[in-house]
Biopython code that builds the backbone (N, CA, C, O; Angstrom):
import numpy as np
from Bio.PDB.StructureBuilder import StructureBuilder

atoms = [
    (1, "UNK", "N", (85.531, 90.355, 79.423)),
    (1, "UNK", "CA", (85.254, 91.345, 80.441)),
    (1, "UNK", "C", (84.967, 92.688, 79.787)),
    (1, "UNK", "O", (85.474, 93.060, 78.729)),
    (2, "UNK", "N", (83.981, 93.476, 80.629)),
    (2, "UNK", "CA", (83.800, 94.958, 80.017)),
    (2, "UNK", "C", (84.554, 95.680, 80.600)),
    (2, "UNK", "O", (85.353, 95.543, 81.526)),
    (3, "UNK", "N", (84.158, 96.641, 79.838)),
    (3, "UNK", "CA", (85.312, 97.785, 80.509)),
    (3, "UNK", "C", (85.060, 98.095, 81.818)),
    (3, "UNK", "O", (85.873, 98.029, 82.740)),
    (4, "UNK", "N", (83.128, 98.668, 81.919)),
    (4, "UNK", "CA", (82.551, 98.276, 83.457)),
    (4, "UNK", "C", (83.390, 97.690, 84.677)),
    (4, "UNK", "O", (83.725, 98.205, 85.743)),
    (5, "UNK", "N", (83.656, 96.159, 84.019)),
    (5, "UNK", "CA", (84.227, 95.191, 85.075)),
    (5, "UNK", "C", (85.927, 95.914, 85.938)),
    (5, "UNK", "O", (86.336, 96.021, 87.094)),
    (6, "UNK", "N", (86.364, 96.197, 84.782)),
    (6, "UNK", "CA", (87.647, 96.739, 85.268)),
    (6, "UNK", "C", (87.617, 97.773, 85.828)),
    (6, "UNK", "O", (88.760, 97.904, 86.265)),
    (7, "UNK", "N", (86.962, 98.743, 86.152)),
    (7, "UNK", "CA", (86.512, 100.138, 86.945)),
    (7, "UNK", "C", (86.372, 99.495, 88.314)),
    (7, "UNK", "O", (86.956, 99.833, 89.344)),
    (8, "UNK", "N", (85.422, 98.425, 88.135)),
    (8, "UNK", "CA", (84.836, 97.822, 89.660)),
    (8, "UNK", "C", (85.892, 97.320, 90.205)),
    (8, "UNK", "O", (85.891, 97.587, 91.407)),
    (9, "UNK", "N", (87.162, 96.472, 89.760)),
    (9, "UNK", "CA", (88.256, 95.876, 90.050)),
    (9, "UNK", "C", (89.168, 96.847, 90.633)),
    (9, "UNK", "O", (89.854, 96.485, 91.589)),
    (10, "UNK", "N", (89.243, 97.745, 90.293)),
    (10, "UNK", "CA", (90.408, 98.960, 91.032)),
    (10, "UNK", "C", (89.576, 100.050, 91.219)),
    (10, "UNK", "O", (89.079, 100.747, 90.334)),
    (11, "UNK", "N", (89.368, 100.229, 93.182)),
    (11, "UNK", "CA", (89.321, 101.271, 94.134)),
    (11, "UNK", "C", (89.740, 102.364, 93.473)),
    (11, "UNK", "O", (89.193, 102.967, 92.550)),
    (12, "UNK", "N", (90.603, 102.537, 93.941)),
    (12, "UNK", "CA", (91.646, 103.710, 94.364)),
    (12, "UNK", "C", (93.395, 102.734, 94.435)),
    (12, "UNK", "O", (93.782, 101.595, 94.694)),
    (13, "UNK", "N", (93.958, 104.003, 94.041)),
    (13, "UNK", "CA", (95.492, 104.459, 94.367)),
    (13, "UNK", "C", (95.747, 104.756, 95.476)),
    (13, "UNK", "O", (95.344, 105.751, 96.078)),
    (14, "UNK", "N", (96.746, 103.562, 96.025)),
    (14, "UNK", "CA", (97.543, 104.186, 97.151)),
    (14, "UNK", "C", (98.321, 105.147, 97.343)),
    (14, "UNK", "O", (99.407, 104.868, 96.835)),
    (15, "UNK", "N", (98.331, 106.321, 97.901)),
    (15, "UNK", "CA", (99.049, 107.133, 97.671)),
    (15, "UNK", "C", (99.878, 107.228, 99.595)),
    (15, "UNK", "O", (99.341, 107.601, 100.637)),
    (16, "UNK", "N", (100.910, 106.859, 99.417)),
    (16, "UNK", "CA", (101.703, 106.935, 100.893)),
    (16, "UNK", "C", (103.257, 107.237, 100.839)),
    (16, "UNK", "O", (103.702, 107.486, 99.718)),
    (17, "UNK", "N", (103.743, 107.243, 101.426)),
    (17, "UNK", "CA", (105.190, 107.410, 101.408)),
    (17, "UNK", "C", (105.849, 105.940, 100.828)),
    (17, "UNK", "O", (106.667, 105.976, 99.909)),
    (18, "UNK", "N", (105.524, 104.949, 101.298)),
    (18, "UNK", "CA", (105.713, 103.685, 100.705)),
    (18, "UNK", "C", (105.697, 103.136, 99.237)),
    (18, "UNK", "O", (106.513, 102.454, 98.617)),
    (19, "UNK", "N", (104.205, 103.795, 98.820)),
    (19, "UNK", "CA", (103.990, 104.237, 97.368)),
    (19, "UNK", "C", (104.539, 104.697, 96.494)),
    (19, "UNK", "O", (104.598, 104.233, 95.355)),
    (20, "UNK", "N", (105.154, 105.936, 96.995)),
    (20, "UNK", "CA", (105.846, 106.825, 96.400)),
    (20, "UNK", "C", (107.275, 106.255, 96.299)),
    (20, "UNK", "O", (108.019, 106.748, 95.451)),
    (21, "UNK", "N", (107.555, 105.632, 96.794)),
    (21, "UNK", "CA", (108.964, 105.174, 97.330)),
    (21, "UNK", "C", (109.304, 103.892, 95.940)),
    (21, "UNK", "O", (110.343, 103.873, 95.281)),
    (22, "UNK", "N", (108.377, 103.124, 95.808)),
    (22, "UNK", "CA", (108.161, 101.560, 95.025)),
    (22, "UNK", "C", (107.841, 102.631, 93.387)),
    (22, "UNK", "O", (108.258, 102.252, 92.293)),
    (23, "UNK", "N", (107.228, 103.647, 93.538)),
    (23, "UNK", "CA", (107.215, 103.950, 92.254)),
    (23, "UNK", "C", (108.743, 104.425, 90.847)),
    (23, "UNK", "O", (108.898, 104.262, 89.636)),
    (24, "UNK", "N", (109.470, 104.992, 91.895)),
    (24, "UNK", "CA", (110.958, 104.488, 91.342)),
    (24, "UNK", "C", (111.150, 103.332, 90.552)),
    (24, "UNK", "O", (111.531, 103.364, 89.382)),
    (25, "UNK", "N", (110.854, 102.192, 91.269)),
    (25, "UNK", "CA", (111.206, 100.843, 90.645)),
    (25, "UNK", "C", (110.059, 100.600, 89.690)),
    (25, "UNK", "O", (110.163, 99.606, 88.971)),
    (26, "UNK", "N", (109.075, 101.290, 89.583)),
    (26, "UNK", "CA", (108.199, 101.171, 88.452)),
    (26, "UNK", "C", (107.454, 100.542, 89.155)),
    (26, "UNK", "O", (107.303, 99.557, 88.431)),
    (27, "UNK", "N", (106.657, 100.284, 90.326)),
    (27, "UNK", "CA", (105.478, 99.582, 90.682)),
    (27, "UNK", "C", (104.554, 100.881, 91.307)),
    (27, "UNK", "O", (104.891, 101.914, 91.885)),
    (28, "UNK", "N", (103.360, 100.379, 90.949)),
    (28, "UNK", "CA", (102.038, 100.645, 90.829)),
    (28, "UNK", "C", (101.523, 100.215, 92.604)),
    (28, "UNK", "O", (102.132, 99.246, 93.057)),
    (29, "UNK", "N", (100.499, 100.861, 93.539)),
    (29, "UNK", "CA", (100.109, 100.207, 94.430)),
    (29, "UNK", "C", (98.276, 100.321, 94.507)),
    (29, "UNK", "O", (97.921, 101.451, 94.845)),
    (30, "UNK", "N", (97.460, 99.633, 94.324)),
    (30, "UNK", "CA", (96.046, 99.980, 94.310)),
    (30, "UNK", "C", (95.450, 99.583, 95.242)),
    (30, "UNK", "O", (96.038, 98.689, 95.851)),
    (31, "UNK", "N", (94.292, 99.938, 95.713)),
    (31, "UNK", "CA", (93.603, 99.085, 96.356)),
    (31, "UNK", "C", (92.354, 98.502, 95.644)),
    (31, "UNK", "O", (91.848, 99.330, 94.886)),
    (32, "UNK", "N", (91.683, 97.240, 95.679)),
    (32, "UNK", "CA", (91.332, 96.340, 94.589)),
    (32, "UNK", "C", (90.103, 95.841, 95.397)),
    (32, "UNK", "O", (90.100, 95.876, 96.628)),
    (33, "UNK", "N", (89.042, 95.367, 94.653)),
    (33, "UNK", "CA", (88.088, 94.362, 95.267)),
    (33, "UNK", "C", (88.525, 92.923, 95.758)),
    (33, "UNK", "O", (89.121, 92.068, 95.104)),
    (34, "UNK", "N", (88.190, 92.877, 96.757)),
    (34, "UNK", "CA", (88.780, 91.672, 98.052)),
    (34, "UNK", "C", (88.662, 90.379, 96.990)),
    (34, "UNK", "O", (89.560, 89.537, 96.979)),
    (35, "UNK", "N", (87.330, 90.252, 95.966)),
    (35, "UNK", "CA", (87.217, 88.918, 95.081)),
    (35, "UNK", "C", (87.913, 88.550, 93.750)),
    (35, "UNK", "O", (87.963, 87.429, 93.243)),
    (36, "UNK", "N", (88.526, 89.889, 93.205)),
    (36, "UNK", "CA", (89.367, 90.229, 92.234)),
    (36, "UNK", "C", (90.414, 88.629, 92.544)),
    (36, "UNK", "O", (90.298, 87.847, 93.488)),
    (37, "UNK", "N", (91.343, 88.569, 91.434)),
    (37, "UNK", "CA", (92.067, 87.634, 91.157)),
    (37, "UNK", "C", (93.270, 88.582, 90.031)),
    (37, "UNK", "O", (93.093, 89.473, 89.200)),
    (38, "UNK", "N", (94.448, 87.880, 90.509)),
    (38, "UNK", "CA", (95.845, 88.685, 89.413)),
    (38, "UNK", "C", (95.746, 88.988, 88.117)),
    (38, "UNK", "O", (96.139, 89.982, 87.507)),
    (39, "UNK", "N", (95.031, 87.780, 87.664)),
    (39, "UNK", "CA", (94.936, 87.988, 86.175)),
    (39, "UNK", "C", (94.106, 89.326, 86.146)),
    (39, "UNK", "O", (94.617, 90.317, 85.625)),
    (40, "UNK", "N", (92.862, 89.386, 86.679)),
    (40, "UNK", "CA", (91.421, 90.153, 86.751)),
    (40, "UNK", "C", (92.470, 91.695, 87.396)),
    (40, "UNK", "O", (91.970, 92.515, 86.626)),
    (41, "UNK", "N", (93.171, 92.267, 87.964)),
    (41, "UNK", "CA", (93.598, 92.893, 87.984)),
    (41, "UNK", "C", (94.809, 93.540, 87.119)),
    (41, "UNK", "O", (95.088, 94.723, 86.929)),
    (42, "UNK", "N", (95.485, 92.242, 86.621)),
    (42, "UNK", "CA", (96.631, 92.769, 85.457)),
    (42, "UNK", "C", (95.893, 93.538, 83.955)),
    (42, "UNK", "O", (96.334, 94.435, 83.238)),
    (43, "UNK", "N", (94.371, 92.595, 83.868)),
    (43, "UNK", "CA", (93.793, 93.085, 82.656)),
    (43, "UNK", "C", (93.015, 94.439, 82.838)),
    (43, "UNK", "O", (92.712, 95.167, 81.893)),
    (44, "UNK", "N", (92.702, 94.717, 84.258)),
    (44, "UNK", "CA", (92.546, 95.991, 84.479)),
    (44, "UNK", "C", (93.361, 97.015, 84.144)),
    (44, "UNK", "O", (93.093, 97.915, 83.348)),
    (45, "UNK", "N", (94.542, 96.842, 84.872)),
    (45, "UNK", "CA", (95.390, 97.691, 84.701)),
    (45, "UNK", "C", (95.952, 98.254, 83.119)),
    (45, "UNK", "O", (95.957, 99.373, 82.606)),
    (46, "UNK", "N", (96.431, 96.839, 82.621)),
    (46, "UNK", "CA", (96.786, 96.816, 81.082)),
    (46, "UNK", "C", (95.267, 97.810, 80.038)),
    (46, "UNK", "O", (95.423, 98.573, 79.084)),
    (47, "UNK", "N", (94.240, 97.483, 80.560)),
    (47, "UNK", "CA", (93.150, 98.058, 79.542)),
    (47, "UNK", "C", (93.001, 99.399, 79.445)),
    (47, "UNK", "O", (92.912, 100.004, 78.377)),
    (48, "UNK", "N", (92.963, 99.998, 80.768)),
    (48, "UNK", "CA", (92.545, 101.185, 81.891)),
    (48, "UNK", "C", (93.548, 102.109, 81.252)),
    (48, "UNK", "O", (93.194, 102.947, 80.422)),
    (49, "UNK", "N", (94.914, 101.948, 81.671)),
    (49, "UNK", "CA", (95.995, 102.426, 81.392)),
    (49, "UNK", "C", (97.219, 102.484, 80.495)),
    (49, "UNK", "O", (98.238, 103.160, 80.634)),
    (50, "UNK", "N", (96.848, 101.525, 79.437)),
    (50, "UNK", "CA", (97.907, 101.445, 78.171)),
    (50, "UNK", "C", (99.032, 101.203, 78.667)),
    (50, "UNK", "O", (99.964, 101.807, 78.137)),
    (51, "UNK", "N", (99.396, 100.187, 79.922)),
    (51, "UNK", "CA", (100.622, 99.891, 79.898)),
    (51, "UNK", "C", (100.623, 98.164, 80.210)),
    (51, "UNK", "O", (99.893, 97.307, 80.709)),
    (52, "UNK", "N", (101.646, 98.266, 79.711)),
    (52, "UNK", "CA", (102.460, 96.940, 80.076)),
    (52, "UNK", "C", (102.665, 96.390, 81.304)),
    (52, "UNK", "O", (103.434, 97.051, 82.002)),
    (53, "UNK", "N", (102.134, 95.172, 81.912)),
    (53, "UNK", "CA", (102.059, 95.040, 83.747)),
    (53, "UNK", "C", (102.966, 93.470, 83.193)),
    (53, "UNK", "O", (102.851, 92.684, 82.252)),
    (54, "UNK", "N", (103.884, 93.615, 84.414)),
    (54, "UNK", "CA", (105.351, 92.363, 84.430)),
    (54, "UNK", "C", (104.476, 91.411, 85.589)),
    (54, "UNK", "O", (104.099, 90.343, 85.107)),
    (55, "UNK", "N", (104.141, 91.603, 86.856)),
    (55, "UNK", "CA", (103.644, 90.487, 87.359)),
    (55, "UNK", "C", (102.390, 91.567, 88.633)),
    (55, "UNK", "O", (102.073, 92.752, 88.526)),
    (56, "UNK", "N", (102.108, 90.885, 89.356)),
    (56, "UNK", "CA", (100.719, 91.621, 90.562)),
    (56, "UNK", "C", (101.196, 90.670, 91.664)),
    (56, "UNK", "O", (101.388, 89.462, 91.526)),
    (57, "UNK", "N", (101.343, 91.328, 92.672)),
    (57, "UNK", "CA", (101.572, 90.997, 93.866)),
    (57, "UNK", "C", (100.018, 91.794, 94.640)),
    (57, "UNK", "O", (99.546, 92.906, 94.405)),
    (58, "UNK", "N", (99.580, 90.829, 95.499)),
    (58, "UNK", "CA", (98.499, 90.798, 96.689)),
    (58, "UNK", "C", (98.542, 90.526, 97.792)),
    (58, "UNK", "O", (98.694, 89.349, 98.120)),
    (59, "UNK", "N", (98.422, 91.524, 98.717)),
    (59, "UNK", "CA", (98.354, 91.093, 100.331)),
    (59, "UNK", "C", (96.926, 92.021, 100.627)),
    (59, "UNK", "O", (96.427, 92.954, 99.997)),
    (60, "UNK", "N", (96.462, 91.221, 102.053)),
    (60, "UNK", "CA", (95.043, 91.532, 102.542)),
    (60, "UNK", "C", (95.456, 92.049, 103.569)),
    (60, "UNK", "O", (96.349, 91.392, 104.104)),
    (61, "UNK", "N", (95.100, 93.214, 104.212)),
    (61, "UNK", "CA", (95.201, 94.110, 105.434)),
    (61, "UNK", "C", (94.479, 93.896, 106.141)),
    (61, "UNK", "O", (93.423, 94.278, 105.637)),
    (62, "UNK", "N", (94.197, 93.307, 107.537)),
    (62, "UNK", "CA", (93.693, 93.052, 108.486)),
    (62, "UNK", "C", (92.754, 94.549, 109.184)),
    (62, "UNK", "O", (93.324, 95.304, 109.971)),
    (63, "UNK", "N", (91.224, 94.794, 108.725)),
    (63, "UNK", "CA", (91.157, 96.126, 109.634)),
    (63, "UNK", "C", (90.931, 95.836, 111.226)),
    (63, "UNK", "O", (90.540, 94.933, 111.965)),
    (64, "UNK", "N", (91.564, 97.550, 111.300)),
    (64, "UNK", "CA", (91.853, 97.062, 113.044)),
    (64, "UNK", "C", (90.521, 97.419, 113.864)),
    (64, "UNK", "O", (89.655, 98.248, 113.583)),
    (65, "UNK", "N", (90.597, 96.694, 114.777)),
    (65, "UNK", "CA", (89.595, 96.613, 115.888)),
    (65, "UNK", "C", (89.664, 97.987, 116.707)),
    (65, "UNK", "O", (90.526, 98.864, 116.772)),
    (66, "UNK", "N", (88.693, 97.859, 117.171)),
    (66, "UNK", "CA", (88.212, 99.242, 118.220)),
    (66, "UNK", "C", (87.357, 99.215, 119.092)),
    (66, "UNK", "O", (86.248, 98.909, 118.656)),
    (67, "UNK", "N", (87.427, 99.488, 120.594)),
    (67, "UNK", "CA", (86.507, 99.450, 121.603)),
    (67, "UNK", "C", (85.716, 100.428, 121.729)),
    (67, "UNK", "O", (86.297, 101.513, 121.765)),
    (68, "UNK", "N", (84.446, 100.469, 121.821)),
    (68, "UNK", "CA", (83.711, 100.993, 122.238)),
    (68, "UNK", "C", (82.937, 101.149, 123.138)),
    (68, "UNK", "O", (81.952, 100.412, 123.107)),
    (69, "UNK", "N", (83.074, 102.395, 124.580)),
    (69, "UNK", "CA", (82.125, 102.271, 125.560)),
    (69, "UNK", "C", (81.252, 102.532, 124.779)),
    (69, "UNK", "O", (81.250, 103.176, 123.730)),
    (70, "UNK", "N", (79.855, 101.559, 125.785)),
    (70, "UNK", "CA", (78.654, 102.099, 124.956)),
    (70, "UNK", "C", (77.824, 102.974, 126.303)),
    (70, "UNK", "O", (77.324, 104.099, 126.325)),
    (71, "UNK", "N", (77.934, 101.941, 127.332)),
    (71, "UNK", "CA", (77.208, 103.040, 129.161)),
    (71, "UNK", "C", (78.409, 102.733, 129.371)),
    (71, "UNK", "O", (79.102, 101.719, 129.288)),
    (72, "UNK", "N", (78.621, 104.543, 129.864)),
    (72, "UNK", "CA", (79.709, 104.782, 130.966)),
    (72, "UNK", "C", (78.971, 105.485, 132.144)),
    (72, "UNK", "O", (79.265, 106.653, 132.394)),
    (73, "UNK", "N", (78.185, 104.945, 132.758)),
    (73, "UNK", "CA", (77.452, 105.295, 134.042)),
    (73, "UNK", "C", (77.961, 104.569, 135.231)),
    (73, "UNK", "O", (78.369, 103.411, 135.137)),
    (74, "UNK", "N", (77.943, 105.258, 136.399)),
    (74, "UNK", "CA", (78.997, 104.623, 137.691)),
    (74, "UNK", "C", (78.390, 103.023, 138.069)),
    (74, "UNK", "O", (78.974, 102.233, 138.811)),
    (75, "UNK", "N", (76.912, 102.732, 137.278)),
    (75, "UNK", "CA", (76.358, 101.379, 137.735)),
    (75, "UNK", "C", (77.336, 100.410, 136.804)),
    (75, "UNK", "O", (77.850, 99.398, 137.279)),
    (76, "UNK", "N", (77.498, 100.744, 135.703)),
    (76, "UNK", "CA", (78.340, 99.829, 134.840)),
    (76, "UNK", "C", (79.462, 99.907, 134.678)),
    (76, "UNK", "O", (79.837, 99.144, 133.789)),
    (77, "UNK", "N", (80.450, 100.646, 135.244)),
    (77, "UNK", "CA", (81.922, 101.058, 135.064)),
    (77, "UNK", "C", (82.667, 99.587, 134.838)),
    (77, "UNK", "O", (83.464, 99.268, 133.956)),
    (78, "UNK", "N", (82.053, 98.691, 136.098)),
    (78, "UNK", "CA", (82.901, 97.524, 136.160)),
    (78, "UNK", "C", (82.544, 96.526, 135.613)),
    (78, "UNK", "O", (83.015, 95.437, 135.940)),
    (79, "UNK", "N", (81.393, 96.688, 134.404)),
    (79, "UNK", "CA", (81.508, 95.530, 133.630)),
    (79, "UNK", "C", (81.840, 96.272, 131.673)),
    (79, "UNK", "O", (81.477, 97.110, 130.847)),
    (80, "UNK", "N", (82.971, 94.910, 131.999)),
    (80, "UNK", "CA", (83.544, 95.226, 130.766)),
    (80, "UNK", "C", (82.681, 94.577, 129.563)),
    (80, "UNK", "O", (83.147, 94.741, 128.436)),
    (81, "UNK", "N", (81.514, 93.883, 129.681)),
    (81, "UNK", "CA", (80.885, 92.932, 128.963)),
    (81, "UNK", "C", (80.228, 94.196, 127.997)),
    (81, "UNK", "O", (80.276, 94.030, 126.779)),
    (82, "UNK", "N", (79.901, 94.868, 128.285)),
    (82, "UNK", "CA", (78.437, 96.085, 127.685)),
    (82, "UNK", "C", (79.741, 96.982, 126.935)),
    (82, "UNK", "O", (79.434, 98.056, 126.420)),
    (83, "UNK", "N", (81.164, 96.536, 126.884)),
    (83, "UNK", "CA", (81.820, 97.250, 125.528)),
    (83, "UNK", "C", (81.936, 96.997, 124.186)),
    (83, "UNK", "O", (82.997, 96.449, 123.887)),
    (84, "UNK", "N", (81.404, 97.155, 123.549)),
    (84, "UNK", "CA", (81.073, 96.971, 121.921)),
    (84, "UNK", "C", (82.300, 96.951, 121.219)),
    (84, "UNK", "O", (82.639, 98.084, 120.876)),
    (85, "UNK", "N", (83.368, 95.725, 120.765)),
    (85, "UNK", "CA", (84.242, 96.042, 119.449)),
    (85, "UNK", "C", (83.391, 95.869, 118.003)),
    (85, "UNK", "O", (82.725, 94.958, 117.510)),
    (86, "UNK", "N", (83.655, 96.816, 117.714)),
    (86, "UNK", "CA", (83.726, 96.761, 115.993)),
    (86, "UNK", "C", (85.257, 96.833, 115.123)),
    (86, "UNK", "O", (86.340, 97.075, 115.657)),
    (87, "UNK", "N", (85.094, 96.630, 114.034)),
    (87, "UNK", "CA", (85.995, 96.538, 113.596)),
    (87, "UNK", "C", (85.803, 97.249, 112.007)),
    (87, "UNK", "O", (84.772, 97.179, 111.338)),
    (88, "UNK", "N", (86.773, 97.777, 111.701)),
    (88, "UNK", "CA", (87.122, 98.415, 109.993)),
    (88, "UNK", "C", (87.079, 97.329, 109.031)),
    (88, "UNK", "O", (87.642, 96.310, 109.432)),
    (89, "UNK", "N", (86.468, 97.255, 107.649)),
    (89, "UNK", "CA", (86.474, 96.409, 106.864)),
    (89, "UNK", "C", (88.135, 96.065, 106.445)),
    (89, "UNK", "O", (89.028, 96.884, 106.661)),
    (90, "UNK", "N", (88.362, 94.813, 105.860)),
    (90, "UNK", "CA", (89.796, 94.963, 105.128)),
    (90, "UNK", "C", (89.925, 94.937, 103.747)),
    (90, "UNK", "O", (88.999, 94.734, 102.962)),
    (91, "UNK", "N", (91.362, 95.195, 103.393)),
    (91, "UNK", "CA", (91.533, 96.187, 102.212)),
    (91, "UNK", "C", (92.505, 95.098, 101.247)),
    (91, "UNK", "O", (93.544, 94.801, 101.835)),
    (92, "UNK", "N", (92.398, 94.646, 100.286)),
    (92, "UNK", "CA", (92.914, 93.894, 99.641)),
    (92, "UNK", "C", (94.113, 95.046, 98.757)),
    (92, "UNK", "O", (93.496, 96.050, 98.400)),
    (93, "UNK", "N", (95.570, 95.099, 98.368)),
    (93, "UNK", "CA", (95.835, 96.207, 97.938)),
    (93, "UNK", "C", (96.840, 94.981, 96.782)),
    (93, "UNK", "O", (97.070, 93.782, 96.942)),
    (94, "UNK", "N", (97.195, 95.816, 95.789)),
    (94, "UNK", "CA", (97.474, 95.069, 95.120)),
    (94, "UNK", "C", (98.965, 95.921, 94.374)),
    (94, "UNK", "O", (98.833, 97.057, 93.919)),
    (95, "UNK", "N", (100.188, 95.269, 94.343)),
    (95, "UNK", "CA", (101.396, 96.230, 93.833)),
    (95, "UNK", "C", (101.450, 95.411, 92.463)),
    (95, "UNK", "O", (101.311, 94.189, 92.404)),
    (96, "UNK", "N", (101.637, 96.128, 91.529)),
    (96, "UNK", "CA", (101.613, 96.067, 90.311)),
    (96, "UNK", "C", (102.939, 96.803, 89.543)),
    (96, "UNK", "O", (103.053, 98.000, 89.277)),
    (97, "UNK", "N", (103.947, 95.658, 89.262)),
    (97, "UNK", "CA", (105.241, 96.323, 88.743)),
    (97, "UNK", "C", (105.004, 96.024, 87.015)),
    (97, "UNK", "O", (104.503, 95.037, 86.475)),
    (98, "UNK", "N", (105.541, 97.214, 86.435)),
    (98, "UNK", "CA", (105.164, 97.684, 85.069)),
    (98, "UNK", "C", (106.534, 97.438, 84.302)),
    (98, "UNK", "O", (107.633, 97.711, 84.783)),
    (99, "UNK", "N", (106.301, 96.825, 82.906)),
    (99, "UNK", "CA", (107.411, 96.688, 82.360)),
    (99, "UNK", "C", (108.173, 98.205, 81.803)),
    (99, "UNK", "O", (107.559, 99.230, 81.505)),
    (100, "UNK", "N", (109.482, 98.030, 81.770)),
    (100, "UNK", "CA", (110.310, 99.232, 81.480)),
    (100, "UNK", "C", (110.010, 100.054, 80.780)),
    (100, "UNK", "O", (109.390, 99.564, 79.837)),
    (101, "UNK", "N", (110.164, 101.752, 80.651)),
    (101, "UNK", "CA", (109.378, 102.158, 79.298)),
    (101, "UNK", "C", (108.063, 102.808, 80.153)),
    (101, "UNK", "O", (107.634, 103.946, 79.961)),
    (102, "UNK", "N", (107.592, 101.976, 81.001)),
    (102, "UNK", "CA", (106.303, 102.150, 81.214)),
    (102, "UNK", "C", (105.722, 103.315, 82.402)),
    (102, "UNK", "O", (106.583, 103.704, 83.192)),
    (103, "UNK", "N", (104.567, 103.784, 82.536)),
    (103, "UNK", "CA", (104.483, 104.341, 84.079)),
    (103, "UNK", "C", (103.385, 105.318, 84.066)),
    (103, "UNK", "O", (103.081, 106.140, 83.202)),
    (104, "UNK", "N", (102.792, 105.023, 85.343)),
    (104, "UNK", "CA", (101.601, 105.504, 85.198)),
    (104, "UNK", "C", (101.282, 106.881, 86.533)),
    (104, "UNK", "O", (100.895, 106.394, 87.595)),
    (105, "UNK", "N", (101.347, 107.667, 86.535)),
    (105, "UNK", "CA", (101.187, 108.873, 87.204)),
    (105, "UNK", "C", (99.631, 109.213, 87.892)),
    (105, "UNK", "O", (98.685, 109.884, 87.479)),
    (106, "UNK", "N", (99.872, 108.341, 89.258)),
    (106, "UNK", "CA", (98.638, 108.137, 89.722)),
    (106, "UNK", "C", (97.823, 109.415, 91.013)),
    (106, "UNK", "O", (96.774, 109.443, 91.657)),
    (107, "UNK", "N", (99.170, 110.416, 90.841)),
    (107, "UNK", "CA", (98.739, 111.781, 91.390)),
    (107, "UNK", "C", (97.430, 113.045, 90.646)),
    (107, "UNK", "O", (96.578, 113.832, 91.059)),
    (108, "UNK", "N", (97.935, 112.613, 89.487)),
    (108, "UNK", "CA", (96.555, 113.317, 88.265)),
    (108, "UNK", "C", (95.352, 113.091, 89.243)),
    (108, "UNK", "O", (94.922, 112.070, 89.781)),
    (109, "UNK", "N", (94.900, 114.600, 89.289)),
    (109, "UNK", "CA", (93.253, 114.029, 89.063)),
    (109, "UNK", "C", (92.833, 113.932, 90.696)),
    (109, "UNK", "O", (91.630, 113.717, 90.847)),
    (110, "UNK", "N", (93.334, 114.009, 91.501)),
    (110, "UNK", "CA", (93.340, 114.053, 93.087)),
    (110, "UNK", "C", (93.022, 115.966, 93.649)),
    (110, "UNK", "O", (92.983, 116.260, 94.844)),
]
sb = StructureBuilder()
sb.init_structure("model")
sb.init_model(0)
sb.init_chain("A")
sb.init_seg("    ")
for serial, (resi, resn, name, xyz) in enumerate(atoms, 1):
    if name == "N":
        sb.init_residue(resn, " ", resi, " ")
    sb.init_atom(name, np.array(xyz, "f"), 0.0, 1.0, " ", f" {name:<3s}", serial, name[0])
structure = sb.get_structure()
């Protein structure tokens, strides 16, 4: 893999209260390309950042749905058919706990 590849593999840093919270225990939270795989993210991390990664945990976030009137004119009020959902893409995020020693300060640079 190039270095390229690993840029494309990690988004962005989560930065939340949750985040902040897991970083105590030494984990990392990113958000990652949906096709990425653990390994493909541990070697990111390890290359990117000179540290030591203990294991990668992955969960996929469901984006949420949303209604949209599209005619709100008094002829169409009562059909609900002509309301448009769309929906937000989803977000693959990936927590990444770092061996001891280790830690990566993902506020820099924001």
């Amino acid at each position: 893999m190039t270095n390229i590849r690993f840029y494309d593999t990690i988004i962005s840093p989560v930065i939340a209260e949750k985040s902040t919270l897991l970083s105590e225990q030494n984990k990392v939270v990113f958000n990652v390309k949906k096709d990425s795989s653990k390994s493909d993210i541990k070697h990111a991390v390890e290359s990117l950042f000179n540290v030591k990664v203990v294991s990668v945990n992955t969960l996929i976030r469901k984006g949420k749905t949303k209604r949209l009137n599209r005619i709100s004119t008094a002829r169409n009020r009562a059909r609900s058919s002509r309301d448009l959902y769309v929906s937000r893409k989803d977000i693959k995020r990936a927590f990444v706990t770092l061996a001891k020693g280790h830690s990566i300060d993902v506020s820099v640079g924001i």
